[in-house]
C-alpha positions as CSV (number, residue, x, y, z in Angstrom):
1,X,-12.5,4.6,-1.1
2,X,-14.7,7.3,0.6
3,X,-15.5,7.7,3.6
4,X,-19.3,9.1,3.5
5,X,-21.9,8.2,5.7
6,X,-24.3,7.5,2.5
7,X,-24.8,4.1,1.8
8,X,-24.5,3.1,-1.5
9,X,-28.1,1.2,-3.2
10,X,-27.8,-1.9,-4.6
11,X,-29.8,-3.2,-7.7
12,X,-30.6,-6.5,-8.0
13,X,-30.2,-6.6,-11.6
14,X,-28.5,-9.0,-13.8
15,X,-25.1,-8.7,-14.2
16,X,-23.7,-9.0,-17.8
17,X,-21.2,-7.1,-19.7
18,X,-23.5,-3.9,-21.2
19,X,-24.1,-3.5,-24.8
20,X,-22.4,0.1,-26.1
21,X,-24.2,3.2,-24.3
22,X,-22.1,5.6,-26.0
23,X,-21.5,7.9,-22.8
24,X,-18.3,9.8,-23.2
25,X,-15.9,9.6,-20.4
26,X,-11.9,9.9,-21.3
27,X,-9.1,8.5,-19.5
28,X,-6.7,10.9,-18.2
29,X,-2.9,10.3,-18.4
30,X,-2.7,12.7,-16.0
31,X,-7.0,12.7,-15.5
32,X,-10.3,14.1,-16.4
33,X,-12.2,16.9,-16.7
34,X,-15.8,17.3,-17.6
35,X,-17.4,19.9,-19.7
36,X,-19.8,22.4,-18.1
37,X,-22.7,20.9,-16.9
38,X,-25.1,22.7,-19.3
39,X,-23.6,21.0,-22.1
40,X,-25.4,17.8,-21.1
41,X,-29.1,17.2,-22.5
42,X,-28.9,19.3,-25.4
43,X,-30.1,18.6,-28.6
44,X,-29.1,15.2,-30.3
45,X,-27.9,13.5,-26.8
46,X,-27.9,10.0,-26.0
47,X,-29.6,8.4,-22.7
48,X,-28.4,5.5,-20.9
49,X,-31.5,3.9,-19.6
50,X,-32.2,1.1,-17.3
51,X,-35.9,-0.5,-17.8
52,X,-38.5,-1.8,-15.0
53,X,-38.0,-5.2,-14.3
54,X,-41.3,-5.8,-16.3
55,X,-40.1,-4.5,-19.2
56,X,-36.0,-5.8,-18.9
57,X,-37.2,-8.3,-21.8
58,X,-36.9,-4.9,-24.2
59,X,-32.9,-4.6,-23.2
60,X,-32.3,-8.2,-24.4
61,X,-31.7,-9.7,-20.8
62,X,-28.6,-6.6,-20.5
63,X,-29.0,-4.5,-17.4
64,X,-28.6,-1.2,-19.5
65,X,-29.4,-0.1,-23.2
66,X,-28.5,3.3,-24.9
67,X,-31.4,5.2,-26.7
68,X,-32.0,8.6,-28.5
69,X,-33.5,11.5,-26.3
70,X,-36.9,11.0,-27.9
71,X,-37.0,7.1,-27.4
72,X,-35.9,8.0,-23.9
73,X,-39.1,10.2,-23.1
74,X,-41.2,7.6,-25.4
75,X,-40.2,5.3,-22.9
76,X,-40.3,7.3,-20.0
77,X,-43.8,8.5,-20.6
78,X,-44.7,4.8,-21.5
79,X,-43.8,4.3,-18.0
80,X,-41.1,1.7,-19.0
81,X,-37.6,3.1,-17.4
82,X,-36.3,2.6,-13.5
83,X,-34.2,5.4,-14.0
84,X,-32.3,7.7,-17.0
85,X,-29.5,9.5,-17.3
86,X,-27.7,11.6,-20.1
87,X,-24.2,11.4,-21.6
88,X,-21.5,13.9,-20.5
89,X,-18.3,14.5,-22.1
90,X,-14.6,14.7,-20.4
91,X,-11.1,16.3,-21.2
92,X,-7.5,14.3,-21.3
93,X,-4.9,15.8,-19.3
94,X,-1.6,14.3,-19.8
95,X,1.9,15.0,-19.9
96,X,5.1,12.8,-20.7
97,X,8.7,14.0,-21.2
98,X,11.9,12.3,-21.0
99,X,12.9,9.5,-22.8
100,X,15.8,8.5,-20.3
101,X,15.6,6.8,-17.4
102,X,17.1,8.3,-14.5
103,X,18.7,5.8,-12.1
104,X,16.5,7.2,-8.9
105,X,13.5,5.1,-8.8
106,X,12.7,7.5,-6.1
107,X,9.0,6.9,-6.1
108,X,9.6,3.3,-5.7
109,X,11.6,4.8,-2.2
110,X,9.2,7.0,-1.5
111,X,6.2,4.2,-1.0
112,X,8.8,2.0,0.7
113,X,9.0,-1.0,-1.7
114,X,12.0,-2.3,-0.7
115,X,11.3,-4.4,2.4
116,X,8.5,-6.0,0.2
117,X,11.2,-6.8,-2.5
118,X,13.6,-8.5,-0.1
119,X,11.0,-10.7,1.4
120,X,10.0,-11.7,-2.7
121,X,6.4,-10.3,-2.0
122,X,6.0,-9.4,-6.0
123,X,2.7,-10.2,-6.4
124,X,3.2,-13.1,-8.1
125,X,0.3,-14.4,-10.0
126,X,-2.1,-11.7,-9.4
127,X,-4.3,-10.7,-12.1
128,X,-4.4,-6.8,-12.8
129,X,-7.1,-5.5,-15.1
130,X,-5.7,-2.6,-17.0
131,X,-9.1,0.0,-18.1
132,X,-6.8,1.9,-20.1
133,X,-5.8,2.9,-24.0
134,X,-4.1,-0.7,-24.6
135,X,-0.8,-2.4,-23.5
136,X,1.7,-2.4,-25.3
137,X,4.7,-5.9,-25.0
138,X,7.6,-3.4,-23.9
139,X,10.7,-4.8,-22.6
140,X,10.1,-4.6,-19.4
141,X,6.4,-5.5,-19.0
142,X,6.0,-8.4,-22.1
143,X,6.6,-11.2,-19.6
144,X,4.1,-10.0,-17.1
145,X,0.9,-9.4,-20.1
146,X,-2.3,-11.5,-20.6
147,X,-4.6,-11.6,-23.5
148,X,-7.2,-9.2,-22.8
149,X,-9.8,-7.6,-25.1
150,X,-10.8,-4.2,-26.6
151,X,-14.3,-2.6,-25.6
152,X,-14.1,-0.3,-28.1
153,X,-17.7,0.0,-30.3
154,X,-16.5,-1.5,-34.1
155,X,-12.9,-2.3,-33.3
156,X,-10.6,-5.5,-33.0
157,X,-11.7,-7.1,-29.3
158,X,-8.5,-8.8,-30.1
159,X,-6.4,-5.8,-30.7
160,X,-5.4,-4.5,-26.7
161,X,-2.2,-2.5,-28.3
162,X,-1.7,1.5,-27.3
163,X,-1.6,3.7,-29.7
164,X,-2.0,6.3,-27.5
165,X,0.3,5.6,-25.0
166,X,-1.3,5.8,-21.3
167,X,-2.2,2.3,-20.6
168,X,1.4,1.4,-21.0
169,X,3.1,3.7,-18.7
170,X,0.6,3.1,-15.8
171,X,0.6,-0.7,-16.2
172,X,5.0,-0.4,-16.2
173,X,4.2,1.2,-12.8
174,X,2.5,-1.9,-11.7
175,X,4.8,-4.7,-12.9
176,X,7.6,-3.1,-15.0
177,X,10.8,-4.8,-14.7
178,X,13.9,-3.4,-16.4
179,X,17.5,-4.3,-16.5
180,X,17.9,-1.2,-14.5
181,X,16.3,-2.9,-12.0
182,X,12.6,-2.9,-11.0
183,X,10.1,-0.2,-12.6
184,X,6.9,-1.2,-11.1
185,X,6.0,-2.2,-7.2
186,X,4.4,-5.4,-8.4
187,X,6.6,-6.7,-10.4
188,X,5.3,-10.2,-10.3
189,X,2.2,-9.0,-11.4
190,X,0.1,-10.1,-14.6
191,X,-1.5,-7.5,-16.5
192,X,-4.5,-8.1,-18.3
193,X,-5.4,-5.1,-20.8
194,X,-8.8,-3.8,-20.9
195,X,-8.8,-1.5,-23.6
196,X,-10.8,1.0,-23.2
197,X,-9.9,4.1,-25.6
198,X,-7.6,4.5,-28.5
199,X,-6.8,8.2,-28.1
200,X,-9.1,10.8,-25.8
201,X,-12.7,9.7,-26.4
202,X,-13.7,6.6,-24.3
203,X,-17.5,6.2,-23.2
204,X,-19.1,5.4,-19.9
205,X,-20.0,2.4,-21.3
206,X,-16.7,0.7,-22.7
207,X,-15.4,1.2,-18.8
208,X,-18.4,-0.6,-17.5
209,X,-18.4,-3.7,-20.0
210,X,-14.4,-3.7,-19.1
211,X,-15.5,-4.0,-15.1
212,X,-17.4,-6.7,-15.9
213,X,-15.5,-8.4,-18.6
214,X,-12.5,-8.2,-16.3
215,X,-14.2,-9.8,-13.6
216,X,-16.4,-12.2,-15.4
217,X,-14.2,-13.0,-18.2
218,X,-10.6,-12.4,-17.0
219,X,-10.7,-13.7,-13.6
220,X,-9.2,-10.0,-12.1
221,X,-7.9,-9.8,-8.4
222,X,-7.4,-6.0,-8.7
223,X,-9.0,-3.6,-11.5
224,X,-6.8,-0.4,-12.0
225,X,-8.8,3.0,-13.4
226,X,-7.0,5.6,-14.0
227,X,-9.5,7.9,-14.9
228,X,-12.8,9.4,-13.7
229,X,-15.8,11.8,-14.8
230,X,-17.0,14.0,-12.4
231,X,-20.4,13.5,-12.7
232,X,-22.3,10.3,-10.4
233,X,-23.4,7.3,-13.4
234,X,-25.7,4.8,-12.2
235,X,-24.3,2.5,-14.7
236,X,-20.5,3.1,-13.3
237,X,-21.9,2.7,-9.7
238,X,-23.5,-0.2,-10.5
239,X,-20.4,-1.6,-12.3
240,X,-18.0,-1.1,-9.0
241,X,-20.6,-2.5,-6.9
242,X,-20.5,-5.2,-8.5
243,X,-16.7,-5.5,-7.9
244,X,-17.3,-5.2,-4.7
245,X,-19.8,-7.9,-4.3
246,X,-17.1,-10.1,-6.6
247,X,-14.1,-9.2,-3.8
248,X,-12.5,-7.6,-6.3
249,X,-10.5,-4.3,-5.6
250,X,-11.2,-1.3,-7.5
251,X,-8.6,1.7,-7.5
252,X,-9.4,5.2,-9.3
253,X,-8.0,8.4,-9.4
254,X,-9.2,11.6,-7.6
255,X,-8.5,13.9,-10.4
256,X,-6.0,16.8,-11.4
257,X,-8.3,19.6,-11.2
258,X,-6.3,20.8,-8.0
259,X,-9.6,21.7,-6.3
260,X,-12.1,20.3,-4.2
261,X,-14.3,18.8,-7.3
262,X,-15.1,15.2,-6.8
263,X,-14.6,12.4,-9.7
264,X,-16.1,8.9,-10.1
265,X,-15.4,6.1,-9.6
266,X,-13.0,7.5,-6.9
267,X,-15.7,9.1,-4.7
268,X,-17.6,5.3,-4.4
269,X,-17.6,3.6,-1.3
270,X,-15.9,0.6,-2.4
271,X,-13.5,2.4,-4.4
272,X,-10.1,2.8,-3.1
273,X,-9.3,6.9,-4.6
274,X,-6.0,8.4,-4.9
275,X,-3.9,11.2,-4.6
276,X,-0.6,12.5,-6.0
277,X,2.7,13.5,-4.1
278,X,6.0,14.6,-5.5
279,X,9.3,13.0,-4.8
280,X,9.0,15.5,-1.3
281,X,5.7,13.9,-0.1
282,X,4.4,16.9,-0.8
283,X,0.9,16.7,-2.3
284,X,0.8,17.5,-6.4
285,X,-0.7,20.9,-6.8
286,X,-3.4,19.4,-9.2
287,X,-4.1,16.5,-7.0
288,X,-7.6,16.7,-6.2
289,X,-8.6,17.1,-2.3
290,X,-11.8,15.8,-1.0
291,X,-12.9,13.3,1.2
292,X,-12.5,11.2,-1.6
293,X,-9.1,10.8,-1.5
294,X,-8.0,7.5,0.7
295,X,-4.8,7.5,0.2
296,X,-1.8,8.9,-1.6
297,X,1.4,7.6,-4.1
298,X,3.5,9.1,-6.1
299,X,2.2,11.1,-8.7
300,X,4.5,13.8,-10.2
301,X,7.7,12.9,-12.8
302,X,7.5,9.4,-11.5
303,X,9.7,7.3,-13.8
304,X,8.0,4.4,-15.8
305,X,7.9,2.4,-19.4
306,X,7.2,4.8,-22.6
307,X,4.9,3.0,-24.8
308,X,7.7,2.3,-27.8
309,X,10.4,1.5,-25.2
310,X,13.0,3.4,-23.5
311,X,11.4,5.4,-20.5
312,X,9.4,8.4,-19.5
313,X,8.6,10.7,-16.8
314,X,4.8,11.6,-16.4
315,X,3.0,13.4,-13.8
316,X,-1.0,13.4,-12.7
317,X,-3.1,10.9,-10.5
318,X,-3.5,8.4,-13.0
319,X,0.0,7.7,-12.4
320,X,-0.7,7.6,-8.4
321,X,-2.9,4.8,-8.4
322,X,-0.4,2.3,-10.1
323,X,1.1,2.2,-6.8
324,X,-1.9,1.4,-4.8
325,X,-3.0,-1.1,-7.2
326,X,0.4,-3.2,-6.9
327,X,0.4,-2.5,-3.3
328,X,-3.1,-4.6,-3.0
329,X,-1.7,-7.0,-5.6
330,X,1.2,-7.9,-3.6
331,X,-1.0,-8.3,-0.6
332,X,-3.4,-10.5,-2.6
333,X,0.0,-12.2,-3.5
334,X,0.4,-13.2,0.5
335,X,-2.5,-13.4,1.3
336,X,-5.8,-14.6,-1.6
337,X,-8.1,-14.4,1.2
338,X,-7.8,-11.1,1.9
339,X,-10.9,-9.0,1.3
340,X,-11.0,-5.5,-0.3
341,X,-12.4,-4.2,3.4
342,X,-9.1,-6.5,4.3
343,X,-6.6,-4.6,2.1
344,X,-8.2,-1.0,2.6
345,X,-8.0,-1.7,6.3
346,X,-4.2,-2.2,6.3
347,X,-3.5,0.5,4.0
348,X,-5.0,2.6,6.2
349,X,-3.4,1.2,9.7
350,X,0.8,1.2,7.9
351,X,0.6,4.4,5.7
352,X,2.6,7.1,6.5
353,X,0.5,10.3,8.0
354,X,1.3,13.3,6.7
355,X,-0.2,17.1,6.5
356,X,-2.7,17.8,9.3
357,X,-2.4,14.8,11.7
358,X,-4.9,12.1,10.9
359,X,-7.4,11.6,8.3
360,X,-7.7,14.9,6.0
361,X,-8.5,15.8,2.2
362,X,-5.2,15.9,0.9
363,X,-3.2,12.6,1.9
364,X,-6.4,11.0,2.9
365,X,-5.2,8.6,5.4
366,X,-1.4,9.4,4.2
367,X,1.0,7.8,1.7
368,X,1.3,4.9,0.8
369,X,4.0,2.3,2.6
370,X,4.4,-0.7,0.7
371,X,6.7,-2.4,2.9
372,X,4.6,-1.7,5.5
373,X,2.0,-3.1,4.1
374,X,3.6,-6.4,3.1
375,X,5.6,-6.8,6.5
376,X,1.9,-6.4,8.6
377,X,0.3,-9.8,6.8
378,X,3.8,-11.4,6.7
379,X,4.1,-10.9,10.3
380,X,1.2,-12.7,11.2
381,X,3.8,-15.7,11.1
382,X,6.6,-14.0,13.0
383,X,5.5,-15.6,16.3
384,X,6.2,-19.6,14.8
385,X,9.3,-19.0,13.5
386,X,11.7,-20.7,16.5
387,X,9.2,-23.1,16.8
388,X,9.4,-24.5,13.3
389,X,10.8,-27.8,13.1
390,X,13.3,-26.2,10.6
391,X,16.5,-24.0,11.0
392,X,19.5,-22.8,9.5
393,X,22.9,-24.4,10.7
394,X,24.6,-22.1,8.2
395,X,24.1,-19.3,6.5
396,X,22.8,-21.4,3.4
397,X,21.3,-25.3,5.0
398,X,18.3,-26.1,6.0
399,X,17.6,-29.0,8.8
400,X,14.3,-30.7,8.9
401,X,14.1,-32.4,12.6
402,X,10.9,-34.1,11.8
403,X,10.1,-37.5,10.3
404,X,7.8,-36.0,7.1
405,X,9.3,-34.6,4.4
406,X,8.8,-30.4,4.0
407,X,8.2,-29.0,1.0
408,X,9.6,-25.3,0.8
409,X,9.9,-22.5,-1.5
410,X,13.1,-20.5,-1.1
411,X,13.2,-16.6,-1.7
412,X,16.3,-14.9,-2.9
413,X,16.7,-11.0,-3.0
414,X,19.6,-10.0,-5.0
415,X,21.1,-6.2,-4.9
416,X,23.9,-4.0,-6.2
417,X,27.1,-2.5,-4.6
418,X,24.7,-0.3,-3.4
419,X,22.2,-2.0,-1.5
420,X,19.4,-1.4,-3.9
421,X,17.3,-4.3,-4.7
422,X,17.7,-5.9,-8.4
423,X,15.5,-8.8,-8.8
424,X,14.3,-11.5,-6.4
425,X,14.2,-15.5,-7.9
426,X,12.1,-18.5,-6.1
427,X,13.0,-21.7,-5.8
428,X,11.0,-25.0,-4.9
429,X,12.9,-27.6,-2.8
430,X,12.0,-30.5,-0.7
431,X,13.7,-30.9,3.0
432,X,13.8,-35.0,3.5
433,X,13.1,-36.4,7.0
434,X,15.7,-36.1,9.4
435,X,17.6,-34.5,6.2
436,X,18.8,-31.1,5.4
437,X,19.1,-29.0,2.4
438,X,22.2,-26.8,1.3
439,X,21.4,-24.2,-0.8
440,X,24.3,-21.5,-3.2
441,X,23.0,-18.3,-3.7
442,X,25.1,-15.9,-5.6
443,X,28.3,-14.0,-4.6
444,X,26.3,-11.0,-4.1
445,X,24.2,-9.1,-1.4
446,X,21.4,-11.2,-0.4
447,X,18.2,-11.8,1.7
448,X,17.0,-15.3,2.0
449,X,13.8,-16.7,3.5
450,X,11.9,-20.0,3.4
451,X,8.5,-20.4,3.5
452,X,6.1,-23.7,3.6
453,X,4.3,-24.5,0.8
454,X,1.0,-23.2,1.7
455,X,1.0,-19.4,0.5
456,X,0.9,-18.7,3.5
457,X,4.3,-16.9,3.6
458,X,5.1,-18.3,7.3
459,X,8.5,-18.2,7.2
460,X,10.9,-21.4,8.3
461,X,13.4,-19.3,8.4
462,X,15.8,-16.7,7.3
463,X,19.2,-15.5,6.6
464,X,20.7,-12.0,5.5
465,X,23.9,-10.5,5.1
466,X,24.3,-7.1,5.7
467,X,24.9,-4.9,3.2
C-alpha cells in the first residue's frame, strides 16, 4: 500500500469481468520485469481502450475492449475513447531448488506465527483468491482448495491446474499444512485459484477479469498477486479500486529488480506492497525499495509445497507476499468486519521496525509480526475475561454460573517435544445452566482457550501448560 499524497481517480464505470485485452504482463515466481519502454507502440501493437460514456454501447456494456493500433486512432480521431493505452510486455524471474524439506520453518519464526497458532487463529474460512499459474491438489494444500476458474483467452475456465508451478508454491505459503507440521501462516485458509498464466506470458487483461471474477464470482476476503509490471494501467488501477470499494484486500509484490523501480499493482493506494527479507531480517538484495513497499516477509529460500509434491525452497517477492496475505486472512478470520484500512492499520502499528528507525524504502513500516497482529484484535476481549460467567475449576472443566445455556467453541494447540506447534483442532460444545463441562485433550503439550460463539474470539477462558 503506498503511501503517496496523490489520490487515486475513480471511474464510475460499470463493473464486469473485461473481455480479453491481450496486454502482456507475466507473473514472477520470484517477479517481473518489463521490457524497455521503447518497445511499446511499435508496429502491430494492441490498445486497451476505454470508450466515452456515449459510445460504452460499442464495448458491449464491458468497461474495456482491446483493438488494433489503427482501430484505436480510428476511434480516437472519431472522438469515441476516454482514454488509451498500449500493451507492454514483462520478464519471469524465478528460482526453485530443493526438493526436501528442511525441518526449520524459519520463516514461519521469523514473522512470528506461533502465538497466532496457539490461540487457533488459522484463518478459518477465509476465501483467498490465488492470480497465479493454477493450483495444483498437493498433500498439503488439497483440503484447503475451491473451484476456481481459468482466465486464460481459448483455454479450459474449468482447468485451474499448474503446469508451471508458481501458483502452487505461493498458495502452500498461505495454507499449506504438512505432516511436518504447518507450511503456510494461514493454514485454515481456502484457496480459490485464479488462473491466470500457464507458463510466462499472462496479459493485463486475464489479471483484471480474475480481480473481478474473484470478487464478483468467488466471494474473495483477500486477493494474492504475486506479480506486477512496472508500467501504471488504467485498467489494473481500475481493477484494485474496485477491490477496494468491495472491502476486499489486495496484496502485490514490489519487484526483484533490487532498485528503486516501481511495479503495479504494488505502488496503488489500496494495495498492500511487499518486500523480501532473508532468514536474518535482512532485506533480499533484489527486493525492490521504494515508497512502495509497506511492509516486509520472508522472501529468500523460504520453504513451501513444490507443485508435484515433496517441497521446495524459492526465493523473490512473490514469495513475500504469501505471508502478508495469510496475515490479513487470519485477521479476517477474528475479526469479518475488519476493513482493508482496518488490517493495513494494524500491520503497521505490531510490525517489527527494522533498518533506519521508522517508516523507510526498504522494510516499509518493518516486518511482518503475525502474532502480533492476531494477539492486538484478540485482545480487544482481554479486559472481560474475569468477568465471564465462566471459569476453569481444573485444568480441563468448564463452569457456567448462569441460568442460560452457553454455547462455546474450544481451541486446542497441540506441539512436539519441542515446543513447536503441530496442528490446532476446534471443538463445539454447549455449557448447561448451572452445569459444567469436562473436556480430555491429549497427553501432549497444549494451549486451550474457549471462546463464545459469536466470532468474536472473546475468550471465556484459558488454560496452558508450560512447555
Amino acid at each position: 500500500m503506498n503511501r503517496g499524497d496523490g489520490v487515486l481517480s475513480k471511474y464510475d464505470i460499470c463493473r464486469k469481468r473485461l473481455r480479453p485485452l491481450l496486454l502482456a504482463i507475466i507473473i514472477s515466481a520470484a517477479l517481473i520485469h518489463a521490457v524497455p519502454d521503447d518497445a511499446a507502440g511499435g508496429a502491430g501493437t494492441d490498445y486497451i481502450v476505454k470508450y466515452k460514456e456515449s459510445a460504452a454501447w460499442l464495448a458491449g456494456g464491458e468497461p474495456f475492449d482491446l483493438v488494433s493500433e489503427a482501430e484505436m486512432i480510428r476511434l480516437r480521431d472519431a472522438g469515441l475513447l476516454a482514454w488509451y493505452e498500449p500493451d507492454g510486455e514483462m520478464t519471469l524471474l524465478d528460482s526453485g531448488s530443493s526438493i526436501y524439506y528442511a525441518d526449520d520453518k524459519w520463516d514461519l519464526a521469523l514473522v512470528n506465527a506461533e502465538p497466532a497458532f496457539e490461540m487457533g487463529a488459522l484463518g478459518e474460512g477465509v476465501r483467498v483468491g490465488v492470480l497465479d499459474s493454477g493450483v495444483n491438489p498437493v498433500s498439503c494444500i488439497a483440503d484447503n482448495i475451491l473451484p476456481g476458474r481459468s482466465y486464460i483467452e481459448g483455454k479450459d475456465e474449468e482447468d485451474t491446474s499448474d503446469n508451471y508451478g508458481h501458483g502452487t508454491l505461493v498458495a502452500a505459503l498461505i495454507a499449506g499444512r504438512g505432516e511436518d507440521g504447518y507450511i503456510g501462516a494461514a493454514p485454515g485458509a481456502l484457496i480459490i485459484p485464479l488462473k491466470i498464466t500457464d507458463g510466462k506470458a499472462v496479459t493485463v487483461s486475464a489479471v483484471c477479469r480474475a480481480i473481478y471474477g474473484g470478487i464478483d464470482d468467488f466471494d474473495c476476503d483477500v486477493l494474492n498477486l504475486s506479480l506486477g509490471v512496472n508500467s501504471d494501467f488504467e485498467a489494473l488501477r481500475e481493477a484494485v479500486e474496485y477491490a477496494a470499494e468491495k472491502g476486499v484486500v489486495v496484496v502485490a509484490a514490489v519487484g526483484n529488480n533490487g532498485t528503486v523501480g516501481r511495479m503495479y499493482p504494488a505502488d496503488y493506494e489500496s494495495v498492500i506492497g511487499v518486500g523480501a527479507v532473508d532468514q536474518n531480517g535482512t532485506v533480499y538484495y533484489n527486493s525492490n525499495h521504494n515508497e512502495s513497499v509497506f511492509l516486509t516477509a520472508p522472501g529468500a529460500n523460504v520453504k513451501t509445497a513444490g507443485k508435484s509434491g515433496g517441497y521446495v525452497t524459492a526465493s523473490g517477492t512473490s514469495f513475500s507476499v504469501p505471508f502478508v496475505t495469510a496475515a490479513a486472512a487470519v485477521m479476517r478470520g477474528l475479526d469479518p468486519q475488519l476493513t482493508p484500512d482496518d488490517i493495513a492499520s494494524i500491520l503497521t502499528e505490531t510490525a517489527r521496525d527494522a533498518g533506519t528507525e521508522g517508516l523507510d524504502e526498504y522494510y516499509g513500516y518493518g516486518i511482518l509480526d503475525l502474532g502480533a497482529c492476531a494477539e492486538r484484535i484478540a485482545g480487544t476481549a482481554d479486559a472481560f475475561t474475569h468477568e465471564t460467567p465462566c471459569e476453569f475449576l481444573s485444568a480441563f472443566t468448564l463452569v457456567n454460573y448462569t441460568d442460560e445455556e452457553i454455547n462455546c467453541t474450544y481451541l486446542l494447540a497441540e506441539y512436539d517435544g519441542y515446543g513447536t506447534c503441530l496442528s490446532v483442532t476446534r471443538s463445539q460444545f454447549t455449557v448447561p445452566a448451572r452445569g459444567r463441562m469436562r473436556v480430555d485433550p491429549p497427553e501432549s503439550k497444549y494451549y486451550g482457550q474457549f471462546v463464545f460463539e459469536t466470532g468474536t474470539m472473546t475468550p471465556l477462558a484459558t488454560a496452558r501448560r508450560s512447555l
